[in-house]
C-alpha positions, 0 to 999 in steps of 0.5 A: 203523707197521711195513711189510712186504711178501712177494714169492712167485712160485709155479706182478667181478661176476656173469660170469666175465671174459676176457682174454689167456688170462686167465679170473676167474668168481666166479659160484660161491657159494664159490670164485673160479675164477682161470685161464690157458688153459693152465697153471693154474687157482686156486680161492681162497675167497671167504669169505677170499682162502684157496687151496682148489686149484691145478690143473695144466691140461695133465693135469687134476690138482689140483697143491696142496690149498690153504692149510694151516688156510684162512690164506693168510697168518700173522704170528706174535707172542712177548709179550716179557715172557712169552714167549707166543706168537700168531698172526694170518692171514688165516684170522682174516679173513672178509666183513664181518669184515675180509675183502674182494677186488677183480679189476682187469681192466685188469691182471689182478690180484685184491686181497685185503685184510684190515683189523683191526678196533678191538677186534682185540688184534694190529692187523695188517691186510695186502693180497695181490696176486695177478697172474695171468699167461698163463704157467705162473705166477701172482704173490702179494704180501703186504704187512703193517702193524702197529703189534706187533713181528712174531716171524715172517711166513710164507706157510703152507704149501700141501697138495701132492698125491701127483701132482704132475706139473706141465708148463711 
């Protein structure tokens, strides 16, 4: 089995959850609201574990309009014997079909977890850590396993905003 694991530094229940400055609420039907007191607040999916905002708190403005296509994540596939290519990402995933999250308290991470199914032709299954942090900066780790070659392993691109006056 194939391991791989992605580190990128960029700028549970029913009530919201706070601690050393650190805010997580799921209480809306679609977004969890992941935030510092002063310097961002993330608005990821719940359906799944997509970014749909980054907003810069000091000036209110949304910093990055999320995920591109809703995939946080995409391994990319090349059939050696076509030269066909495939994608699999976390857009691929959603509750109850592969897709679930789970907030630590204890040290501010939330957990996105994407299992491949049996009938699931690339048998990817991935797991995103993301650590919040009081500072002007959150944590995302991605690690993959697969029993496929993988052509390539991108974190997608995030829609940035015309405005992107980011203080720190």
């Amino acid at each position: 089995m194939l391991r791989i694991a992605l580190a990128l530094t960029v700028l549970c229940w029913v009530a919201p959850v706070h601690g050393q400055g650190i805010d997580f609420d799921e209480t809306d039907p679609d977004l969890i609201l992941l935030s510092n007191e002063s310097f961002y607040e993330l608005g990821i999916r719940k359906s799944n574990g997509s970014l749909d905002f980054i907003t810069d708190k000091s000036t209110g403005q949304k910093v990055s309009l999320g995920s591109r296509g809703q995939c946080l994540w995409v391994a990319d596939f090349t059939d050696p014997a076509t030269g066909s290519t495939d994608f699999v990402g976390g857009c691929h995933f959603s509750v109850g079909d592969g897709f679930s999250y789970r907030w630590s308290q204890d040290d501010y991470t939330l957990t996105l977890s994407y299992a491949a199914g049996p009938a699931t032709k690339e048998q990817v299954s991935a797991q995103v850590v993301l650590a919040a942090t009081p500072e002007p900066w959150f944590d995302l780790r991605l690690e993959l396993q697969n029993e496929t070659m993988i052509s390539s392993l991108r974190a997608t691109r995030y829609h940035r905003s015309r405005k992107r006056r980011c203080q720190t």
